[in-house]
C-alpha positions as CSV (number, residue, x, y, z in Angstrom):
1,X,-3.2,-1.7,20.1
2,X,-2.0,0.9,17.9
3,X,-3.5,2.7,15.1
4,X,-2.6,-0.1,12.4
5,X,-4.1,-3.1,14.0
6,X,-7.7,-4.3,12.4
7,X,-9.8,-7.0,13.2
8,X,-7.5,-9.8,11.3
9,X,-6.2,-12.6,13.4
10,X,-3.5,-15.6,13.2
11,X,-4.2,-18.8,13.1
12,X,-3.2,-18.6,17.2
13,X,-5.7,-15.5,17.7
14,X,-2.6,-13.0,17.6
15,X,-3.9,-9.5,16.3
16,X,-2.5,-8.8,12.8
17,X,-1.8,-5.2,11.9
18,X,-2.4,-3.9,8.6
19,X,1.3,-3.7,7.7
20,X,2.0,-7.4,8.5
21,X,-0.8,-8.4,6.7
22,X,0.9,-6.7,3.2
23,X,4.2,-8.3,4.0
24,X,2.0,-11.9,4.1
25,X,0.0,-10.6,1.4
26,X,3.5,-9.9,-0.7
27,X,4.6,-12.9,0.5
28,X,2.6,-15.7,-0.4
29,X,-0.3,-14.4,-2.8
30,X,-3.2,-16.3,-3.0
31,X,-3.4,-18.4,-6.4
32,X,-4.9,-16.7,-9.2
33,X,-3.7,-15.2,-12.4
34,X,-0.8,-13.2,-12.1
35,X,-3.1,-10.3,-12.5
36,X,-5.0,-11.6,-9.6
37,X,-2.2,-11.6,-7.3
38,X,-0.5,-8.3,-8.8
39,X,-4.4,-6.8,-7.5
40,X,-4.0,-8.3,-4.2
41,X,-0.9,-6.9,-3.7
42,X,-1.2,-3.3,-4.3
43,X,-4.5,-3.7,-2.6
44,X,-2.8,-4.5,0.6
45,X,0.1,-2.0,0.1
46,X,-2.4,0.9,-0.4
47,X,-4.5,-0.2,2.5
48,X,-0.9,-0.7,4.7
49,X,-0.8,3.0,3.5
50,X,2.3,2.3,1.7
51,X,1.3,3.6,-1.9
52,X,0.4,7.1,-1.9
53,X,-1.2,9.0,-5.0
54,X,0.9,11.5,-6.4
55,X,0.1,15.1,-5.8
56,X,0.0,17.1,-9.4
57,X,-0.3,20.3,-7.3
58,X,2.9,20.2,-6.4
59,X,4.4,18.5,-9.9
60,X,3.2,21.1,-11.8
61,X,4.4,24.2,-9.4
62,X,7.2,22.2,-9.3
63,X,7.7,22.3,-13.5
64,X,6.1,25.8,-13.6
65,X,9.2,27.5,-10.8
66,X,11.5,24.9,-13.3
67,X,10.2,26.8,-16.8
68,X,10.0,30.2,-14.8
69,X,13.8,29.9,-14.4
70,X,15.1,28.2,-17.2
């Protein structure tokens, strides 16, 4: 098993990985608000390790080499 898999299982005791579990996730969101499944979504997308938090460090050296030039 690779790095990704978890303790999550089909319904035939196949191992589920992290990233198939947002693509079911995605998918077919449990019922809810729309809110509610939004949540669940980028719940599973951040766990899958798919949304990353952006880094302001480099932003702002990015704007301060842009205003150094210009």
């Amino acid at each position: 098993m690779d790095g990704n898999t978890q303790n999550h299982q089909t319904s035939d005791g196949a191992p589920i990985d992290i990233t198939e579990k947002f693509l079911l996730t995605a998918a077919d969101p449990q019922d809810g608000t729309s809110e509610d499944r939004l949540t669940q979504v980028i719940n599973a997308k951040f766990e899958a390790g798919f949304l990353k938090p952006y880094n302001y460090v480099s932003g702002y050296a990015r704007l301060q080499r842009y205003m150094e030039n210009k």
